[in-house]
N, C-alpha and C positions, 0 to 999 in steps of 0.2 A: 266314105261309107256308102254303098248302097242305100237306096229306101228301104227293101224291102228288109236289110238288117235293123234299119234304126227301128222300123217297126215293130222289130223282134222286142228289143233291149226294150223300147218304153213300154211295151206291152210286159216288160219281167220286172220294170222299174215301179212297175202301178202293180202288181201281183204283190212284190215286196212290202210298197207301203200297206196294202191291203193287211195281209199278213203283222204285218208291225200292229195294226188298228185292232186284227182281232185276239191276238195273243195279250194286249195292252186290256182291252175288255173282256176278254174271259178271264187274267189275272184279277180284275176287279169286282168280277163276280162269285169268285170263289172264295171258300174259307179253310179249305185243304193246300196245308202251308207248304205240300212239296209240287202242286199243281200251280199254284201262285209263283211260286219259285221261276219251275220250269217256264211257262209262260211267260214270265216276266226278261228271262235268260234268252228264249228266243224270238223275242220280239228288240231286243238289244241287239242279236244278230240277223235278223231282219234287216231292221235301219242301217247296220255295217255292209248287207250283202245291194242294199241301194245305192249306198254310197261309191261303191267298187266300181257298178256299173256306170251308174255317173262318172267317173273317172275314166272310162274305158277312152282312149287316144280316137276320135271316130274317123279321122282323118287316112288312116291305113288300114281301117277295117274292110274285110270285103269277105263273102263267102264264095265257098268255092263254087264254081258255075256247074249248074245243071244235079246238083246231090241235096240241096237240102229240099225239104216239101212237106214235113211234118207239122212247123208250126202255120194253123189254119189263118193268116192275116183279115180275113173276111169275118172270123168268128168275133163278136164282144166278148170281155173278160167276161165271164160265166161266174158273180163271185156274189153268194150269198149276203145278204144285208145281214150284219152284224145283229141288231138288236132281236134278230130271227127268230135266232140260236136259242134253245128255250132252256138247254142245262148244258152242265161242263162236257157230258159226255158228246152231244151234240157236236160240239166245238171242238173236241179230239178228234171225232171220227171224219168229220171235213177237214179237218187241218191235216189229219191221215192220208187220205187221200189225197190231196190235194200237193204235201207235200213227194208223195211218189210223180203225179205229173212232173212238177218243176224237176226234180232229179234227171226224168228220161227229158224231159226238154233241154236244161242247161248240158246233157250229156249229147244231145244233138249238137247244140250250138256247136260245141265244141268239136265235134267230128268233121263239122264242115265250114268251118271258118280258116281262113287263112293265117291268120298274122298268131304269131309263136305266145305273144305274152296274153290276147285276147284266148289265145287256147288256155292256155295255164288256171286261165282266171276262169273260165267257165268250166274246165275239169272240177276245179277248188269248190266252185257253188254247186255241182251236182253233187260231191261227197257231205260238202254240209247240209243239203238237202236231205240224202241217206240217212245221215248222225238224226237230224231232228226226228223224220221217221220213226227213228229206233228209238230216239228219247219218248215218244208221245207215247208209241204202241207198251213201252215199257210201264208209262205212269200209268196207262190206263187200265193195265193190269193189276198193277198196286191198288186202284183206285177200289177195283173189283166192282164197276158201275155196268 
């Protein structure tokens, strides 16, 4: 594998757990049992979409030369301190966005990566990237906050 891939993946590997930590603490700040729920659901697929990548074979990994440029390896994770957050709504609206980043990043990976099963697998986490989107933007309608 490349550097500059490995630097991709553990920079999506620490996004993940991130992710795990805040849907794991906003599930325990809330008392709206369908936001608890949710939260709790994707913060279980979280820790699964970490795991994936950990698993990823690094040894045939390689991108394809001279196409990918989007993700900024220079930038730090830009990830809000969890206890920040001052209400649920907070927490949807960054996990909102935030989850459309990972979508168009894991849909990058995937465009310019070489190896057929590392494609597969990062197609797979940019749709469930999309799914959560829609799950949050959906609760937080219900929420009416």
């Amino acid at each position: 594998m490349n550097e500059e891939l490995r630097q991709i993946i553990n920079k999506a590997i620490k996004q993940e757990e991130y992710f795990y930590d805040l849907y794991t603490s906003g599930a325990e700040k809330t008392e709206v049992v369908s936001a608890k729920t949710l939260l709790l659901k994707l913060a279980r697929e979280e820790n699964k979409h970490k795991e994936k990548l950990e698993e990823l074979d690094s040894e045939n990994l390689h991108l394809i030369p001279g196409k990918f440029e989007s993700v900024n390896l220079d930038q730090e994770l830009m990830l809000t301190p969890i206890d920040e957050f001052k209400s649920i709504k907070d927490v949807f609206d960054f996990a909102i966005k935030s989850e459309i980043n990972a979508n168009e990043m894991y849909r990058n990976i995937a465009e310019n990566v070489s190896e057929d099963k590392a494609k597969k697998l990062f197609v797979f986490l940019a749709g469930e990237e999309k799914k959560h989107e829609e799950l949050l933007n959906r609760e937080l309608e219900n929420l009416e906050i």
